[in-house]
N, CA, C and O atoms as a Tinker XYZ file with bonds, in Angstrom:
   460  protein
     1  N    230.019000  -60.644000  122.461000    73     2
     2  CA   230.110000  -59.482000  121.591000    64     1     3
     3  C    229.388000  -58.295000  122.232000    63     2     4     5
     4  O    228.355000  -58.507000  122.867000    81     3
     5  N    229.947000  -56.877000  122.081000    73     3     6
     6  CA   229.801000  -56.178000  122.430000    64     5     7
     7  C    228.266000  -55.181000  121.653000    63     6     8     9
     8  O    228.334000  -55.243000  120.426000    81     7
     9  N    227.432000  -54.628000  121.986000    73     7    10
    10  CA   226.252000  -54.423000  121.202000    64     9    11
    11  C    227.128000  -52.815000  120.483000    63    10    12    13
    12  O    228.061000  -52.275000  121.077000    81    11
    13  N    226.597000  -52.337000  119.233000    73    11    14
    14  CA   227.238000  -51.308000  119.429000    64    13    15
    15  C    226.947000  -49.913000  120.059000    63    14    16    17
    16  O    227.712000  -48.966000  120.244000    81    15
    17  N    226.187000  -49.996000  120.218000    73    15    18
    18  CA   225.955000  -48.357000  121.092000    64    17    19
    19  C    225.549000  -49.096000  122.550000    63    18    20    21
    20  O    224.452000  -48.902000  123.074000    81    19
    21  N    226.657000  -50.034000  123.178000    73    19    22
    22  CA   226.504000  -49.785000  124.427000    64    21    23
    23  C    227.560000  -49.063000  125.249000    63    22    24    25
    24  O    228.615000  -48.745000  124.702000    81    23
    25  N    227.388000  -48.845000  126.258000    73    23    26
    26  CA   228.973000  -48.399000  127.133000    64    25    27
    27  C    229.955000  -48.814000  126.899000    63    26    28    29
    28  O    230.096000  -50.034000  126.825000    81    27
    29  N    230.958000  -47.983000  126.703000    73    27    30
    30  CA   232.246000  -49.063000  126.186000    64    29    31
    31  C    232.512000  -49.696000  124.991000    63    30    32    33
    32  O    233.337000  -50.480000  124.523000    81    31
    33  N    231.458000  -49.044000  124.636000    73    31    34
    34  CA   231.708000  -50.113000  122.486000    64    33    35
    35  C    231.487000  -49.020000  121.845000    63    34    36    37
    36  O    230.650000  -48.217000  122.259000    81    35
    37  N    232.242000  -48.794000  120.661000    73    35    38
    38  CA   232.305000  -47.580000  120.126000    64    37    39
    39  C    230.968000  -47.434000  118.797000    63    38    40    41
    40  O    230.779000  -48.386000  118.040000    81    39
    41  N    230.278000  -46.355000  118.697000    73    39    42
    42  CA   229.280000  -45.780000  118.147000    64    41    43
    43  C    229.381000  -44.785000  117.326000    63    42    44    45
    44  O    230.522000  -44.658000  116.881000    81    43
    45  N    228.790000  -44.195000  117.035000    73    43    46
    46  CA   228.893000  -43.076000  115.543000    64    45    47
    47  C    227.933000  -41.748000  116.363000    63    46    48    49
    48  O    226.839000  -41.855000  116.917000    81    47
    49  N    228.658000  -40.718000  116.220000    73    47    50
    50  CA   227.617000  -39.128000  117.072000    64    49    51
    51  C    227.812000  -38.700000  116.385000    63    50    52    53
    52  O    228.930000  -38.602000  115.879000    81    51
    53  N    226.521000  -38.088000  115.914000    73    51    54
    54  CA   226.390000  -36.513000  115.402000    64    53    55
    55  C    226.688000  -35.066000  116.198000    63    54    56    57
    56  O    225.885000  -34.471000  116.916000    81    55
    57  N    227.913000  -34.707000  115.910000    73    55    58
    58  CA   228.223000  -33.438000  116.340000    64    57    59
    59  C    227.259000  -32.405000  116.229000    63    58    60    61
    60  O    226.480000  -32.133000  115.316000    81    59
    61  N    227.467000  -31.863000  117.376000    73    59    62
    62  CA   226.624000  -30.468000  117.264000    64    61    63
    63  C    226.903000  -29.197000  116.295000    63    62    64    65
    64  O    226.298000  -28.137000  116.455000    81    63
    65  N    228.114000  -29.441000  115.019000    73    63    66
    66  CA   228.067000  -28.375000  114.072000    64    65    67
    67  C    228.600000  -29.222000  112.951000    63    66    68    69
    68  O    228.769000  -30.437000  112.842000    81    67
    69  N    228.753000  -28.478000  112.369000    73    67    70
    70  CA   228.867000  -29.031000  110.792000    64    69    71
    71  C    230.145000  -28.708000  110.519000    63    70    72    73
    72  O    230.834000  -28.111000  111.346000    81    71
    73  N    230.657000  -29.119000  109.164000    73    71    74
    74  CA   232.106000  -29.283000  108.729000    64    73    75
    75  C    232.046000  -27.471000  108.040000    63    74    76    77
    76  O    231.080000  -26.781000  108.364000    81    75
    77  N    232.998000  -26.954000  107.240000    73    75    78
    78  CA   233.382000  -26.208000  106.210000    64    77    79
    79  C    232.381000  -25.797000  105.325000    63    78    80    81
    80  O    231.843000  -24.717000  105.081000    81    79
    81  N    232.237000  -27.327000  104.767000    73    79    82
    82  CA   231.348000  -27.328000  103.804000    64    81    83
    83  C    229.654000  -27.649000  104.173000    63    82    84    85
    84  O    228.852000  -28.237000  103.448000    81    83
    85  N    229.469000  -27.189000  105.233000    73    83    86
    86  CA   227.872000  -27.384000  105.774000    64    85    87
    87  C    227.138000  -28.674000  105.607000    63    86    88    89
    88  O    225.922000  -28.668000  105.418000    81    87
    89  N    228.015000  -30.079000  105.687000    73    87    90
    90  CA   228.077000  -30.925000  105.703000    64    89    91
    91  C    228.148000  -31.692000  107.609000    63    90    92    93
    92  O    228.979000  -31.334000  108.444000    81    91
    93  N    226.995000  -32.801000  107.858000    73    91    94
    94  CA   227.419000  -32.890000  109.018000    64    93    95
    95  C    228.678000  -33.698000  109.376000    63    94    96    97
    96  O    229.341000  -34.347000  108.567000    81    95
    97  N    228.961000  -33.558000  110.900000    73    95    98
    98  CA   229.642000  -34.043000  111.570000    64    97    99
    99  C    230.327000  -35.106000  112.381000    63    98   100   101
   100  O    230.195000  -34.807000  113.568000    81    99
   101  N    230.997000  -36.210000  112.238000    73    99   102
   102  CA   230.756000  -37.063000  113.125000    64   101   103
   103  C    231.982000  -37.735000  113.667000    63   102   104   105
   104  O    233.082000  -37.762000  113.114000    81   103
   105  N    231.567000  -38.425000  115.143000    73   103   106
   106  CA   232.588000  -39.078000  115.844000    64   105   107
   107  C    232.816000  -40.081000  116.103000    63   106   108   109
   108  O    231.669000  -40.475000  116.315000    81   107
   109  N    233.678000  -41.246000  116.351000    73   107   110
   110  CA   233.102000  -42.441000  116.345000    64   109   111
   111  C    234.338000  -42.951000  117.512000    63   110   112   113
   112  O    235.551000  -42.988000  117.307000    81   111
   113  N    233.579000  -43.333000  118.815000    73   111   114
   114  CA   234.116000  -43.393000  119.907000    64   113   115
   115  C    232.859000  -44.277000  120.893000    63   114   116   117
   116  O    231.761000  -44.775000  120.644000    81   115
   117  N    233.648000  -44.147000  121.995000    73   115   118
   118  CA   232.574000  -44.874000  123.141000    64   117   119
   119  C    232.424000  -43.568000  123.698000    63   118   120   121
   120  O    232.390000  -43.743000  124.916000    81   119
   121  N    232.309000  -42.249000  123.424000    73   119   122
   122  CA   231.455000  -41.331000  124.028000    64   121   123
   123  C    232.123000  -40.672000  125.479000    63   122   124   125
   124  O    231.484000  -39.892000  126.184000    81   123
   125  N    233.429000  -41.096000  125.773000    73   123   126
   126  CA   234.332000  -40.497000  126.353000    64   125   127
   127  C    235.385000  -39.857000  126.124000    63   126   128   129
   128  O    236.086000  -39.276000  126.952000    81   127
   129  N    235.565000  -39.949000  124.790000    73   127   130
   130  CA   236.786000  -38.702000  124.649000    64   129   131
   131  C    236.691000  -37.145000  124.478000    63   130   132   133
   132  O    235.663000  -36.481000  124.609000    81   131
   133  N    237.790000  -36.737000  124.202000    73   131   134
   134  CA   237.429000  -35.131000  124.143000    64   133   135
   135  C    236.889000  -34.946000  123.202000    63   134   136   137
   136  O    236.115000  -34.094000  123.637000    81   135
   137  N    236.569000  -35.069000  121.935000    73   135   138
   138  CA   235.751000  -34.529000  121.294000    64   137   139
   139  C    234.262000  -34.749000  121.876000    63   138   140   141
   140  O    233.485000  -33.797000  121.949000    81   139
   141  N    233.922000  -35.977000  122.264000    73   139   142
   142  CA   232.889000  -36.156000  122.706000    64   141   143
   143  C    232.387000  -34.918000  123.847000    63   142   144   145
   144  O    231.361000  -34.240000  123.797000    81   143
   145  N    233.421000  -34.891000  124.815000    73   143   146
   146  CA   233.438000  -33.822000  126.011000    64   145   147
   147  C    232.996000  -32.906000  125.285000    63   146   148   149
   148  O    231.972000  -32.411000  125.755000    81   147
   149  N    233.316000  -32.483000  124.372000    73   147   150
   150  CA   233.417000  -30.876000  123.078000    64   149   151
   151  C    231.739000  -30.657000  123.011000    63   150   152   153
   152  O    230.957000  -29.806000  123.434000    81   151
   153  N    231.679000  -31.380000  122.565000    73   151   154
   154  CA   230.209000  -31.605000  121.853000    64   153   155
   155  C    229.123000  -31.627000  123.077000    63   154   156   157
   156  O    228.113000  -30.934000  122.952000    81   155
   157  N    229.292000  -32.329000  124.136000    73   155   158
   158  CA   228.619000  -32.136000  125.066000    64   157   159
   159  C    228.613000  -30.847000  125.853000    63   158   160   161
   160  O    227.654000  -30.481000  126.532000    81   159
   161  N    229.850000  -30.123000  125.706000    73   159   162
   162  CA   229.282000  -28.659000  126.089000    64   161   163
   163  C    229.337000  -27.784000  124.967000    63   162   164   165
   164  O    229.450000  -26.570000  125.139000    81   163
   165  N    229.262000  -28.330000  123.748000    73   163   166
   166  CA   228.447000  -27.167000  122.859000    64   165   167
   167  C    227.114000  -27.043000  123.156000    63   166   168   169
   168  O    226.495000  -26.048000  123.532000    81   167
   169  N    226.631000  -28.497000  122.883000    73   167   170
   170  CA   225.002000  -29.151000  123.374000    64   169   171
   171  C    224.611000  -28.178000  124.420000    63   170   172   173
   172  O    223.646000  -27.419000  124.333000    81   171
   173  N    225.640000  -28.277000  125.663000    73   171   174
   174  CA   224.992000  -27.800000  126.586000    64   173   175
   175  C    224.335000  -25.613000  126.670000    63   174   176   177
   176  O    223.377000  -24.954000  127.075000    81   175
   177  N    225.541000  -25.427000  126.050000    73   175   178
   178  CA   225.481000  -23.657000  125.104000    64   177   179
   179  C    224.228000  -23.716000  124.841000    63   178   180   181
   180  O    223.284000  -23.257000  125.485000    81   179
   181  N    224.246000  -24.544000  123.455000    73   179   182
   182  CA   223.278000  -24.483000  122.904000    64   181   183
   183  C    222.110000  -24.470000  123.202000    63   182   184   185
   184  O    221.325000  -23.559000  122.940000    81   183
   185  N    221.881000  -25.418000  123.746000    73   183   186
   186  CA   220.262000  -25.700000  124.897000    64   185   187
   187  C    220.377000  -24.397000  125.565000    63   186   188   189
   188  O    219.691000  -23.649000  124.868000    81   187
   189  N    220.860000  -23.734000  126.513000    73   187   190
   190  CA   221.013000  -22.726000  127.627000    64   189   191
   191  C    220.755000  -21.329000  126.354000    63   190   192   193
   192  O    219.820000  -20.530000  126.400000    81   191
   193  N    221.580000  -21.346000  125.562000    73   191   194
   194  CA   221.284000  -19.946000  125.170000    64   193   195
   195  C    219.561000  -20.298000  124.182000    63   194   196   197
   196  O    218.925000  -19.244000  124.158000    81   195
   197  N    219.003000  -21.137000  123.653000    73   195   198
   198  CA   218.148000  -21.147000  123.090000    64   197   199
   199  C    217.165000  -21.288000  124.541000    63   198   200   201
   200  O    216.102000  -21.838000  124.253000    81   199
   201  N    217.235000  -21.029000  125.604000    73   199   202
   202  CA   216.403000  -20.863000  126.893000    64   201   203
   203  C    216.226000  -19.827000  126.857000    63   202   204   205
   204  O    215.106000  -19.324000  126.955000    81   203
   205  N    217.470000  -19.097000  126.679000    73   203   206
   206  CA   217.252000  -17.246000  126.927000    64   205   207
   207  C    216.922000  -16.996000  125.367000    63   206   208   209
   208  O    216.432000  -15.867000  125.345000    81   207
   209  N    216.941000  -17.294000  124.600000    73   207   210
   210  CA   216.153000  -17.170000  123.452000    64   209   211
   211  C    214.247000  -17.023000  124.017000    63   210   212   213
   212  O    213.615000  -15.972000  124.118000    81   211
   213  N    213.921000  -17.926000  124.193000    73   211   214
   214  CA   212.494000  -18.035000  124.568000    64   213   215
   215  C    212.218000  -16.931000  125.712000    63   214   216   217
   216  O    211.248000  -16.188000  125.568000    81   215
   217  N    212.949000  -16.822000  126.710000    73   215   218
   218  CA   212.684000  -15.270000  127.566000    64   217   219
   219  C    212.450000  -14.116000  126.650000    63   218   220   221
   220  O    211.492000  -13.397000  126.368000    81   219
   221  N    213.826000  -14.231000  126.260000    73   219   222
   222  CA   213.647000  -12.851000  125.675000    64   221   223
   223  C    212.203000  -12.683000  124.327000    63   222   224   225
   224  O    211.420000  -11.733000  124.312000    81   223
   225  N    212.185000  -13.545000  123.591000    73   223   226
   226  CA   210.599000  -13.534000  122.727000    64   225   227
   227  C    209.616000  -13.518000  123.381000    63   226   228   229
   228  O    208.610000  -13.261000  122.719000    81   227
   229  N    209.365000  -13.780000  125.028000    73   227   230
   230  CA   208.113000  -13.426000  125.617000    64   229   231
   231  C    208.007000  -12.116000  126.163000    63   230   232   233
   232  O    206.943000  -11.525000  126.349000    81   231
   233  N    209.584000  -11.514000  126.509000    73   231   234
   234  CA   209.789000  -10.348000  126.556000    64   233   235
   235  C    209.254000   -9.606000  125.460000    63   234   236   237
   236  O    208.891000   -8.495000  125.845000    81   235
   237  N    209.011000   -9.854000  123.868000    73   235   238
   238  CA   208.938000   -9.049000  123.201000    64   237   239
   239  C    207.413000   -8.640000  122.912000    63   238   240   241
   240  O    206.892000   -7.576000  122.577000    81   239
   241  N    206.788000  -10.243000  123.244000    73   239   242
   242  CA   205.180000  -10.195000  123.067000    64   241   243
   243  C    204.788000   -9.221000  123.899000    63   242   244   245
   244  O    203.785000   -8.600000  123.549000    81   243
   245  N    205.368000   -8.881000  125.029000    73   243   246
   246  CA   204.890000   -7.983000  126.174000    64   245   247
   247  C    205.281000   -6.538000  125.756000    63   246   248   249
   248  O    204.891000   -5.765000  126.632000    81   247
   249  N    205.894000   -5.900000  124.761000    73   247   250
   250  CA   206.513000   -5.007000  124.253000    64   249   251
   251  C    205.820000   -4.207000  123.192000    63   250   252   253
   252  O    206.486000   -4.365000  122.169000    81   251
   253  N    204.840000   -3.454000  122.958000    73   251   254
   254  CA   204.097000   -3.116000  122.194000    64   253   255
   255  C    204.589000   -1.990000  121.307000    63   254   256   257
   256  O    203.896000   -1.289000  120.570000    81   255
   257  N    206.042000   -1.923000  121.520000    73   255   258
   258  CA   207.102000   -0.577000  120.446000    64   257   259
   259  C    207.979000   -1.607000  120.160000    63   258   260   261
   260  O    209.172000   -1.342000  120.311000    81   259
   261  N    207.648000   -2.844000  119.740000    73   259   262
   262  CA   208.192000   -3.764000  119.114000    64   261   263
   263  C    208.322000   -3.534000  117.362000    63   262   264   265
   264  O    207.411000   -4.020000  116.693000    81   263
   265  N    209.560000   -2.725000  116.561000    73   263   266
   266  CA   209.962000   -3.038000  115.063000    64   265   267
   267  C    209.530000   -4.360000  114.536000    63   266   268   269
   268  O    209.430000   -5.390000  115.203000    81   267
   269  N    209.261000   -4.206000  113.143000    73   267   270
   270  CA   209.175000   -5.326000  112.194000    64   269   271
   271  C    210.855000   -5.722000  112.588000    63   270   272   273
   272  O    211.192000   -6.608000  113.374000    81   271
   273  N    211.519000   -5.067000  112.033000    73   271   274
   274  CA   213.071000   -5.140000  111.688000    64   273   275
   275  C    213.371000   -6.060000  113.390000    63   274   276   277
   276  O    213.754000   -7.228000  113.461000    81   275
   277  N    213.083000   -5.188000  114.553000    73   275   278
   278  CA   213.237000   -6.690000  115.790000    64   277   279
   279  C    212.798000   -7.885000  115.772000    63   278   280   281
   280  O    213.414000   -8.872000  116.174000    81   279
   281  N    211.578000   -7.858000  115.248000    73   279   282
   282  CA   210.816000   -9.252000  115.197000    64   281   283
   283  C    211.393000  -10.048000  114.440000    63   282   284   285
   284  O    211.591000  -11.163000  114.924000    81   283
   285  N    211.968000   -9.757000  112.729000    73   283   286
   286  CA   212.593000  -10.531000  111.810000    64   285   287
   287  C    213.913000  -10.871000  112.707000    63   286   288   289
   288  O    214.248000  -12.045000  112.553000    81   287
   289  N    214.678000  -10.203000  113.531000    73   287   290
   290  CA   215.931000  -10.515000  113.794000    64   289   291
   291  C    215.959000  -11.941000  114.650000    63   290   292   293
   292  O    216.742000  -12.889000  114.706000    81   291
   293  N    214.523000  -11.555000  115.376000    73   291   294
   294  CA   214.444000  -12.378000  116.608000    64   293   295
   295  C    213.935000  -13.822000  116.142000    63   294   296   297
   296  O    214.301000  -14.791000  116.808000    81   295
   297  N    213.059000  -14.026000  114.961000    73   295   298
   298  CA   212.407000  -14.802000  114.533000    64   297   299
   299  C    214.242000  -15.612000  113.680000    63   298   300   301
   300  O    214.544000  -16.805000  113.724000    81   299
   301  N    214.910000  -14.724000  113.163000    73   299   302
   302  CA   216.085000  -15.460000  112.322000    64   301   303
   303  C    216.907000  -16.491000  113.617000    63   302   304   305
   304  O    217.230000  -17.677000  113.539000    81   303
   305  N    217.075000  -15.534000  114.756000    73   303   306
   306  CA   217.727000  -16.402000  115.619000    64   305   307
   307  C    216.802000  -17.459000  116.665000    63   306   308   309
   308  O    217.385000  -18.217000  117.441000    81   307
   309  N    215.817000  -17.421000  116.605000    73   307   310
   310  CA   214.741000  -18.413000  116.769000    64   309   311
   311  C    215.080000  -20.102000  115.752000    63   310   312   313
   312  O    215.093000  -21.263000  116.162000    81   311
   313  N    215.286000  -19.603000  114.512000    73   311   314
   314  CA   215.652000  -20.533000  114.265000    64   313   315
   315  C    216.636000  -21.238000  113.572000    63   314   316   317
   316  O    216.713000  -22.281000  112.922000    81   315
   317  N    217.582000  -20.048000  114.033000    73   315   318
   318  CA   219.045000  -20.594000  114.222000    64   317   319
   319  C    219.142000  -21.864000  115.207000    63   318   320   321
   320  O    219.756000  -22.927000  115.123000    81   319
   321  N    218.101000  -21.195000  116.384000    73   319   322
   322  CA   218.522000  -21.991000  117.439000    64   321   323
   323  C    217.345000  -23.199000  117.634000    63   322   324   325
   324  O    217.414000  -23.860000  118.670000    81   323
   325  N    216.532000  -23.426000  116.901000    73   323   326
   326  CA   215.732000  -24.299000  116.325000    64   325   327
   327  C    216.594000  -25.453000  115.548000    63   326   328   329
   328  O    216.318000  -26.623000  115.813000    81   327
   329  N    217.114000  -25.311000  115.071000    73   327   330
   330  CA   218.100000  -26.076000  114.545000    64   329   331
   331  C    219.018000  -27.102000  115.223000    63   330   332   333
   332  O    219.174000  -28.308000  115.417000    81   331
   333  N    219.551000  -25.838000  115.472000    73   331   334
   334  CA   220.621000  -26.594000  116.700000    64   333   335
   335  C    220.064000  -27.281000  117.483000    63   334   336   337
   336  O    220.596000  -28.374000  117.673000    81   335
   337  N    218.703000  -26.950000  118.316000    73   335   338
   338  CA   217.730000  -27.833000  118.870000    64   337   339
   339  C    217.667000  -29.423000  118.457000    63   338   340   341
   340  O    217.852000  -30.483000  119.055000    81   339
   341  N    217.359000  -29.086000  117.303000    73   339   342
   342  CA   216.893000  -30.643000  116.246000    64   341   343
   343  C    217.722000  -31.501000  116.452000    63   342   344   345
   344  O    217.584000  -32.518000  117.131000    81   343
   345  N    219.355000  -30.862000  115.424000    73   343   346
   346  CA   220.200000  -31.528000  115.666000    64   345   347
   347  C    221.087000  -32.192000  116.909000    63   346   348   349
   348  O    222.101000  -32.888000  116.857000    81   347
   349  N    220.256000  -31.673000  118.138000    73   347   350
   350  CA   221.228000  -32.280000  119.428000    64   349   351
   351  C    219.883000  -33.637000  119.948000    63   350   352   353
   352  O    219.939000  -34.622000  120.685000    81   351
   353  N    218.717000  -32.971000  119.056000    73   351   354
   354  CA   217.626000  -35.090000  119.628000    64   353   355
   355  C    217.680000  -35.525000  118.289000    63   354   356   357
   356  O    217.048000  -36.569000  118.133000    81   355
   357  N    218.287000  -35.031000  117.132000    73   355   358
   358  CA   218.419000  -36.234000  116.270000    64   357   359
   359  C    219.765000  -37.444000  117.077000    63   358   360   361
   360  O    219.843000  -38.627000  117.406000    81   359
   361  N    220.855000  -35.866000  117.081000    73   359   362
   362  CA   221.412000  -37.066000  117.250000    64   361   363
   363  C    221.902000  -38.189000  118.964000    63   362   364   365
   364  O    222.609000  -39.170000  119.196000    81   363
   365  N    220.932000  -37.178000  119.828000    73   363   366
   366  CA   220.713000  -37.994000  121.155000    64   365   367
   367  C    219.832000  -39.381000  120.692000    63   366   368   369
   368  O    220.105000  -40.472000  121.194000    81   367
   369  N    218.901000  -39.246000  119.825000    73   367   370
   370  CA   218.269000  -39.940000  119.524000    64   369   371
   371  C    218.615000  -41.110000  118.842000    63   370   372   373
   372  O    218.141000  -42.234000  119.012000    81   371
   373  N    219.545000  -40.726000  117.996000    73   371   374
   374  CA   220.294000  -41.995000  117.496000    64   373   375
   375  C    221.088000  -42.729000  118.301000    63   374   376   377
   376  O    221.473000  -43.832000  117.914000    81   375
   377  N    221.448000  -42.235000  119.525000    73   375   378
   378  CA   222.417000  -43.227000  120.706000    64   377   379
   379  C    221.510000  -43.840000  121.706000    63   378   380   381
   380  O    221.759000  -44.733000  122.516000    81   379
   381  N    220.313000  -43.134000  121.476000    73   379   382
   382  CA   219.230000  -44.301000  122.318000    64   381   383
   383  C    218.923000  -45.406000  121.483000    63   382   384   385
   384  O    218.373000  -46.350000  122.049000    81   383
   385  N    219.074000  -45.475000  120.665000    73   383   386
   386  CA   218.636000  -46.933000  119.557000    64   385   387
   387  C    218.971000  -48.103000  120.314000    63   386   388   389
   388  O    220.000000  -48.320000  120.954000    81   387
   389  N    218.052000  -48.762000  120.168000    73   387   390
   390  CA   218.179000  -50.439000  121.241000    64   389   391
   391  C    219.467000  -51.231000  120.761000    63   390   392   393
   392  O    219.543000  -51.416000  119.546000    81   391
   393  N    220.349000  -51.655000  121.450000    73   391   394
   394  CA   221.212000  -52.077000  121.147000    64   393   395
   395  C    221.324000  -53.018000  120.457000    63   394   396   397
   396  O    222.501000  -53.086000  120.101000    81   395
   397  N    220.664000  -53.920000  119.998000    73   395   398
   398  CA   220.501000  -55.022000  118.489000    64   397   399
   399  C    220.620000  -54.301000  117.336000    63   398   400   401
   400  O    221.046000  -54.931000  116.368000    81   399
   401  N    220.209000  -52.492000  117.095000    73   399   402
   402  CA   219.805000  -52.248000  115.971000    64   401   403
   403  C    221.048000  -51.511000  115.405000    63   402   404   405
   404  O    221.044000  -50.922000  114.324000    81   403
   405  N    222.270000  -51.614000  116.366000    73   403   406
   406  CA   223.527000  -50.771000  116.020000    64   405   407
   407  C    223.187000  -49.586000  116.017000    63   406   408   409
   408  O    222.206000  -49.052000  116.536000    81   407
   409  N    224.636000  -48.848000  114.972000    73   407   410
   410  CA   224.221000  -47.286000  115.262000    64   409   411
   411  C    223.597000  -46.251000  113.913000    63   410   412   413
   412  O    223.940000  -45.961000  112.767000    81   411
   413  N    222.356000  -45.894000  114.972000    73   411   414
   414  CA   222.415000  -45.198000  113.293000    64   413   415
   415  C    222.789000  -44.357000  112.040000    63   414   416   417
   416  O    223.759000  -43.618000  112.207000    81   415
   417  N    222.392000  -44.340000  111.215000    73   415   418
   418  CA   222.637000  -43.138000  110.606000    64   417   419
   419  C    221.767000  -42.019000  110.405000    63   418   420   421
   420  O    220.597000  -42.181000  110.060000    81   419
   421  N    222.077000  -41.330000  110.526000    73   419   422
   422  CA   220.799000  -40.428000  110.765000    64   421   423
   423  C    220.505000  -39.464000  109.560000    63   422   424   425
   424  O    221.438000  -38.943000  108.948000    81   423
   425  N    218.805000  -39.166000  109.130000    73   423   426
   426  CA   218.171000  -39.141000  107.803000    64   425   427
   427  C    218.674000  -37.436000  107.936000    63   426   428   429
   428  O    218.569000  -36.707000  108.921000    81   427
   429  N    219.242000  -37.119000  106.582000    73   427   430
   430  CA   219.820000  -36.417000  106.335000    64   429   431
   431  C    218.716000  -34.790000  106.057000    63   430   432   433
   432  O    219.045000  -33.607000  105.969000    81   431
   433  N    217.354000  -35.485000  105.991000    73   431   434
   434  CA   216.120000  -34.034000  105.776000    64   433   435
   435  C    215.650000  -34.164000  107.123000    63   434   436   437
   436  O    214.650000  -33.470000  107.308000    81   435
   437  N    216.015000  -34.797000  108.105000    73   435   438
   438  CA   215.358000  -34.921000  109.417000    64   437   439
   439  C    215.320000  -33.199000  110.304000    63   438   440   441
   440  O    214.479000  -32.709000  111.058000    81   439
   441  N    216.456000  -32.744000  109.847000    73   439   442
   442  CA   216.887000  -31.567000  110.662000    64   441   443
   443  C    217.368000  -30.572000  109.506000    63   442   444   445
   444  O    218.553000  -30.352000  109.256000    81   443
   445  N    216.107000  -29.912000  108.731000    73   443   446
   446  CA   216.783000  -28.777000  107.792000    64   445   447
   447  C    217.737000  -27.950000  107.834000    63   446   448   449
   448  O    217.829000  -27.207000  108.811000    81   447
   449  N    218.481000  -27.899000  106.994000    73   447   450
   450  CA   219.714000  -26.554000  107.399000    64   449   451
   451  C    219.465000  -25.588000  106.805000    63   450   452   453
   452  O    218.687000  -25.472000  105.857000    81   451
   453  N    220.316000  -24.539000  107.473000    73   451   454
   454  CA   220.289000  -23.059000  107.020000    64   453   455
   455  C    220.337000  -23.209000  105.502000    63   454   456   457
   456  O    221.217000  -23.884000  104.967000    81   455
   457  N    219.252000  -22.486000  104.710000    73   455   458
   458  CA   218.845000  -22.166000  103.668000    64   457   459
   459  C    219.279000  -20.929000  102.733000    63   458   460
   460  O    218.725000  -20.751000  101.648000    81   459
């Protein structure tokens, strides 16, 4: 028998966005198909632009004609992309699970959503 989150045995992923209804996402594959592909370069967006996220906020500390009104903007997409953060090691995190313990499901307050 095949464990389930090993290579080749199909598992349960949390997508990197949510449905319609701000409900999450999920796939259930051995982690090679295209949706999977999908998701791995949203992941990858995601990570990369929340990099230039962090430049640019050290850019701003250094900026002393820095607006309230910039700071709130910068702080909203801070954790926009805080989020998205969460949700790509919740659910990396759930495909590292030792293979006896199957796949998980993953706790639904683990990664707050937009409010």
């Amino acid at each position: 028998m095949i464990a389930p989150n090993a290579p080749g045995s199909d598992s349960v992923r949390l997508l990197p966005w949510s449905g319609v209804d701000g409900n999450p996402c999920y796939v259930l594959g051995d982690g090679t198909g295209y949706v999977s592909r999908v998701a791995d370069n949203v992941e990858s967006v995601q990570l990369g632009m929340a990099a230039e996220l962090l430049d640019h906020v050290d850019d701003m500390f250094d900026d002393s004609e820095v607006t309230s009104v910039q700071l709130r903007y910068v702080v909203a997409r801070v954790a926009e992309a805080l989020r998205d953060v969460c949700r790509i090691a919740e659910s990396r995190g759930l495909r590292l699970r030792p293979s006896g313990q199957g796949p998980g499901v993953p706790d639904a307050d683990a990664c707050p959503s937009e409010s």
